[in-house]
C-alpha positions as CSV (number, residue, x, y, z in Angstrom):
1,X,32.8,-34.3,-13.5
2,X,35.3,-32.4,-14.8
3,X,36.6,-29.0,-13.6
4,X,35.4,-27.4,-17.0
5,X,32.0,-28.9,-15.9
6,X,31.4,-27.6,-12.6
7,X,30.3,-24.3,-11.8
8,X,32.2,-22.9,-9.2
9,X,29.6,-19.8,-7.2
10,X,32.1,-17.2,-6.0
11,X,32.1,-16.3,-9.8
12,X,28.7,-15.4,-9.8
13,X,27.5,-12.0,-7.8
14,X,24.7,-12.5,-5.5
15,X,23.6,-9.4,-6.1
16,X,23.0,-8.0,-9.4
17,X,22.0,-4.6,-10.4
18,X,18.4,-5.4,-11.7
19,X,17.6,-7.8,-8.3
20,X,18.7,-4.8,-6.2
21,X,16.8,-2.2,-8.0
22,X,13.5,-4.8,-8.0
23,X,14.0,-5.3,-4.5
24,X,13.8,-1.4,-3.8
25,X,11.3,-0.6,-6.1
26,X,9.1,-3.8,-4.0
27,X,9.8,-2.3,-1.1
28,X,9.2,1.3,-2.1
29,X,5.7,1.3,-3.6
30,X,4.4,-1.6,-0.2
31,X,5.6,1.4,1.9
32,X,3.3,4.0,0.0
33,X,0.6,1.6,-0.2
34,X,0.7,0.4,4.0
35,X,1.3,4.6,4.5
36,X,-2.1,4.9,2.5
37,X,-3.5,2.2,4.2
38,X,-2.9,3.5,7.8
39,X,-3.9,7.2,7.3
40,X,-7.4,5.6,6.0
41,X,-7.6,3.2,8.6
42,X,-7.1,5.7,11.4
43,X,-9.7,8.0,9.8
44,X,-11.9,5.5,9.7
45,X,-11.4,5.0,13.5
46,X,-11.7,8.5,14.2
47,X,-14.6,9.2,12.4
48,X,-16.7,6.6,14.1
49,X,-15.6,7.2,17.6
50,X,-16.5,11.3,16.7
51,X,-19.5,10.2,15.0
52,X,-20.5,8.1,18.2
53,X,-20.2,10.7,20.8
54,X,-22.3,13.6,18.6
55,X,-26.0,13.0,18.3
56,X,-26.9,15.0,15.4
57,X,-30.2,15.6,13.3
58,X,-28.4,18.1,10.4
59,X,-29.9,17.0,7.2
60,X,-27.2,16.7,4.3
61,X,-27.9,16.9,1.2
62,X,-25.3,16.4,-1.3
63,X,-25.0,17.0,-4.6
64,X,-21.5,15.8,-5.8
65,X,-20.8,13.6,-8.9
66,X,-18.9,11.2,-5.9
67,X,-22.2,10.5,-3.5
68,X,-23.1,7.3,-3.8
69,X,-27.0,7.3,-3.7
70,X,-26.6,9.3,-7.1
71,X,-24.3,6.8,-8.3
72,X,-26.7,3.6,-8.0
């Protein structure tokens, strides 16, 4: 090998623009999507421990285009 031949790495940047700005973006939109996560865990938790402690016999009747039951 030659000196013309062998590629010598200080002259290439580790970091590059287009890594660093993938890299943020990654970690960016994972943030927003475990934040999401959390909030809906959490109100799932505290809806059934609420849930569990009320005994009620309301009757609901719903009539959004979102229920389910219409849905199906």
């Amino acid at each position: 090998m030659t000196f013309a031949t062998i590629y010598n790495s200080s002259d290439r940047g580790f970091f590059d623009i287009k890594t660093f700005l993938m890299v943020v973006r990654f970690i960016t939109v994972n943030a927003i999507l475990a934040f999401i996560f959390l909030f809906l865990a959490i109100e799932e938790l505290d809806w059934s421990i609420a849930s569990s402690r009320e005994i009620t016999n309301d009757i609901i009747i719903d009539n959004t285009s979102w229920n389910l039951k219409t849905l199906f």
